[in-house]
N, C-alpha and C positions, 0 to 999 in steps of 0.2 A: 310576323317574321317575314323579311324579306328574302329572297335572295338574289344574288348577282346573276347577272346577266352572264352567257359566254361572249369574250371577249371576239372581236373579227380576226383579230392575230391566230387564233388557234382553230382554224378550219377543219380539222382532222375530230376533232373533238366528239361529233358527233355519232361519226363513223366509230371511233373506237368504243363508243358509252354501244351502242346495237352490237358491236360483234362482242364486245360484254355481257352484256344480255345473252346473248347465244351461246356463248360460252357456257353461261351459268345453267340455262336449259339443258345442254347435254351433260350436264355434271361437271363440267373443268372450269368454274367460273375464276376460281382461286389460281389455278395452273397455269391458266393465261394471263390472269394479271401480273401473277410474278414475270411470268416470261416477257411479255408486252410493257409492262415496266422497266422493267432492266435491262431492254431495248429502246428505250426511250432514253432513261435517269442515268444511262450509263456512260452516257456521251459519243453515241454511234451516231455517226456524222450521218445524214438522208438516210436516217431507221424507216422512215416510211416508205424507201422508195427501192427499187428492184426486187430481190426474195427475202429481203431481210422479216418482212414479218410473217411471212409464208412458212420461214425457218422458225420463228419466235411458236407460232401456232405449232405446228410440224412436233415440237419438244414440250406441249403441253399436251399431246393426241391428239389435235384438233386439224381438220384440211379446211385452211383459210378459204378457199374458193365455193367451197361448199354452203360454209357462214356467211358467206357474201350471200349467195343467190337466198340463202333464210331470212336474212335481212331484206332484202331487195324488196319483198312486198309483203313482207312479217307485219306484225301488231306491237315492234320493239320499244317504235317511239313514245307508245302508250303507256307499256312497262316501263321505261324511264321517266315517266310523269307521275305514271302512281308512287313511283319512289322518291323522287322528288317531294311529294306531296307530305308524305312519309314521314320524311329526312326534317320537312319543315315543321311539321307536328312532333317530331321528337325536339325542338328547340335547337338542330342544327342545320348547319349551310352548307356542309363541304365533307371530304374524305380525308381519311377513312373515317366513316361514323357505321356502326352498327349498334343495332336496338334489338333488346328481344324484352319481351312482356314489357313494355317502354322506357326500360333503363336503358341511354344510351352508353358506347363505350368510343369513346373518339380519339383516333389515332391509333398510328400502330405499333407502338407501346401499350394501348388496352387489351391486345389481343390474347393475351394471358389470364388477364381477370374475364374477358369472355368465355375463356375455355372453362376458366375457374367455375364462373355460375350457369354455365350447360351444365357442368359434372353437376351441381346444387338441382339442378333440375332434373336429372336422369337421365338426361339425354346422350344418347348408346356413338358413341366418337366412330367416323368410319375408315 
């Protein structure tokens, strides 16, 4: 399995896959996706650029500036290889995909049946 390359169009790409990562470490991996997405997907003209995503972090508990300097000489790139790695061992390419015991569930429309087989597995919802 291959997978694609990042494209040059999307330079930000990479910055937001690390402060994902960071996110996910302090616990709000999910809280800033939503936020960071719907800042993005929502049609917010230059969402990248003045406090817009300082405010996006800000409404997930997260202080963007802080995940910057985490990232700056962190091991994030790493964690975003091994997941990749991962992502390609489970037979997919892209997101959302989540695996657990390596059934994957791709899209998010599966996020129900994922919740579905945690509860099958006992795992305590937080």
């Amino acid at each position: 399995m291959g997978r694609t390359e990042v494209a040059a169009e999307q330079p930000l790409i990479m910055r937001l896959a690390k402060l994902g990562v960071e996110a996910q470490r302090q616990g709000k991996g999910l809280a800033f996706a939503k936020e960071i997405s719907h800042l993005i997907f929502s049609g917010t003209k230059d969402w990248d650029q003045g406090d817009l995503m300082h405010q996006a972090s800000s409404a997930a508990g997260l202080d963007l500036d802080a995940m910057e300097r985490a990232i700056e000489h962190g091991d994030h790139l790493d964690e975003i290889e091994r997941n990749h790695t991962g992502l390609d061992a489970a037979g997919h390419w892209g997101v959302s995909t989540m695996v657990v015991r390596g059934e994957p569930f791709f899209g998010q429309d599966r996020v129900d049946t994922l919740r579905w087989r945690l509860d099958q597995y006992g795992l305590r919802r937080s």
